[in-house]
VOGU-3710 file (C-alpha; in Angstrom, 3 decimals, decimal comma):
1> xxxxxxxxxx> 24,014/-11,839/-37,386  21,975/-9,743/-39,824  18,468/-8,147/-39,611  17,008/-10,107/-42,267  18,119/-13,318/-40,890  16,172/-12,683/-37,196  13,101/-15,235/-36,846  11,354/-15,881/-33,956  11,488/-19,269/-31,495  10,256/-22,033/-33,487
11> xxxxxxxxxx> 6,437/-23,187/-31,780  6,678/-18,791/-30,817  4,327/-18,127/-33,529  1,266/-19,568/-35,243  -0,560/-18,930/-38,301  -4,060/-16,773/-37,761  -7,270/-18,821/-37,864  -8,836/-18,168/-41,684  -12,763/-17,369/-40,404  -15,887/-17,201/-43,197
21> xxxxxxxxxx> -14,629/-19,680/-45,577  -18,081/-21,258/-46,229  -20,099/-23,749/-43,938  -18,007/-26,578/-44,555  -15,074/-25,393/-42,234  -15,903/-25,089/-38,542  -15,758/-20,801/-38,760  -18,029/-20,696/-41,682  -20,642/-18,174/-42,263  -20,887/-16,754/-38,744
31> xxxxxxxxxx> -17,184/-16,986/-38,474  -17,902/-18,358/-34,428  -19,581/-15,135/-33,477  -23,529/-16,944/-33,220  -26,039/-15,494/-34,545  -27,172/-11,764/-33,726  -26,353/-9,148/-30,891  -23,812/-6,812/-29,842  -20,547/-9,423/-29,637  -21,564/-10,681/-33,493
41> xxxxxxxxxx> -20,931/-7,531/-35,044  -18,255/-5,347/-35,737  -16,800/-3,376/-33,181  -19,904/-4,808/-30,944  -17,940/-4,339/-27,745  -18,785/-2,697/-24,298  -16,290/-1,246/-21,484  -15,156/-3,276/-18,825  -17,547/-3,860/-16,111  -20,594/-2,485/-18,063
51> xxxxxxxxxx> -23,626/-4,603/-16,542  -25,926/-3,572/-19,225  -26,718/-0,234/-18,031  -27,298/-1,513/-14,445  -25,171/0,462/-11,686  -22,142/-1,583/-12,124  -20,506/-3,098/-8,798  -17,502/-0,816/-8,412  -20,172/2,170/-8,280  -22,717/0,625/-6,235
61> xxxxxxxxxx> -20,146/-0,626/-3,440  -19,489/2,972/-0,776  -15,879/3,952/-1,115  -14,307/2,958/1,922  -10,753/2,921/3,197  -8,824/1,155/5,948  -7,335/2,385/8,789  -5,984/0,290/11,486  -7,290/1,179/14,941  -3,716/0,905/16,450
71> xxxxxxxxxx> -2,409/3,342/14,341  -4,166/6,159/16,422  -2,820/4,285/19,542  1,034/4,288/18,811  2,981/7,287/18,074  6,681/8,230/18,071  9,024/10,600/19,547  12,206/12,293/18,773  15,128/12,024/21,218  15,436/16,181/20,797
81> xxxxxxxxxx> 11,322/16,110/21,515  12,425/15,183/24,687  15,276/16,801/25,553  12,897/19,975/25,148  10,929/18,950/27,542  12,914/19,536/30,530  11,703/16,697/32,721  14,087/14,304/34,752  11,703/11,314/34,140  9,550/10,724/31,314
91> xxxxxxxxxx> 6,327/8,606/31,101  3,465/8,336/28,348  1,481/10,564/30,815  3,624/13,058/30,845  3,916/13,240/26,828  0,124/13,788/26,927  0,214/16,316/29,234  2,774/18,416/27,116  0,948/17,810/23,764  4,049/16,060/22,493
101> xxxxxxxxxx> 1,662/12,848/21,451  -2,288/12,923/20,930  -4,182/12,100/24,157  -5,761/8,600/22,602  -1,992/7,215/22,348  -1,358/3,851/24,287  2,116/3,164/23,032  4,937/5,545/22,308  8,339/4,868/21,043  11,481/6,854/21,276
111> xxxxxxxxxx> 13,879/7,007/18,153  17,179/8,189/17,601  16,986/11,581/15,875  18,860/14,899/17,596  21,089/14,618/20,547  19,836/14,770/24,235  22,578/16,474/26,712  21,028/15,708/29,848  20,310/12,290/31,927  16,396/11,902/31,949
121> xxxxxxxxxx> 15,238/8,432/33,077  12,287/7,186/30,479  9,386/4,711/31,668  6,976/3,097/30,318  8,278/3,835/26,366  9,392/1,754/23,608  12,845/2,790/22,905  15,251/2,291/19,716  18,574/0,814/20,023  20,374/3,884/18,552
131> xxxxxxxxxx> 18,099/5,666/21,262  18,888/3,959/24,295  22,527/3,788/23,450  21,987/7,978/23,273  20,303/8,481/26,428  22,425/6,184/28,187  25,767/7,980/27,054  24,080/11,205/28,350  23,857/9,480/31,565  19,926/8,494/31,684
141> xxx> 18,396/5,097/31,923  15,419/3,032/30,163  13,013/1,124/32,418
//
């Protein structure tokens, strides 16, 4: 295979439309532009989303984000969070109380990530596998 012998797909490519060949061809004289204004001439273009110098929809809507309510409502806790604690049994309440989790939370869950060398009995808490299997070899339990 040589360089001068590359061609593209056959049906790939088509020949440009010849424009403003005189009125007997459809893209005489106008060349299928009409007649007059700003998208008949040359380089008549505007910028995307230009409403004719009315505030254009992506400036007149408010920049808002999303949030989802119950993000603020779940958080999560580290197995050494809790081994720092120093509590036998552990409860959302109790979380709170330390400042370990924000005071709106509903639901907390417990992942594996640090050891815990004590038994400490959890309620109430979502718990990972890796987590359970952690506080269970140290002797604790999940409710």
């Amino acid at each position: 295979m040589f360089l001068n012998t590359i061609k593209p797909a056959v049906g790939s490519t088509k020949k440009a439309k010849r424009v403003g060949r005189g009125i007997g061809c459809t893209d005489g004289k106008t060349c299928g532009r009409g007649h007059k204004g700003q998208k008949s001439r040359s380089g008549g273009f505007h910028k995307v989303g230009f409403e004719g110098g009315q505030m254009p929809l992506q400036r007149r809507l408010p920049k808002v984000g999303f949030t989802a309510a119950k993000s603020s409502q779940t958080s999560q806790v580290r197995l050494s969070e809790l081994s720092l604690l120093g509590l036998a049994t552990i409860t959302i309440e109790d979380l709170i109380q330390n400042n370990t989790v924000h005071k709106r939370t509903k639901v907390v869950k417990v992942f594996k990530s640090g050891t815990i060398d004590k038994a400490i009995t959890i309620k109430g808490l979502k718990v990972t596998k890796g987590a359970k299997e952690e506080i269970e070899k140290a002797g604790g339990k999940v409710e």
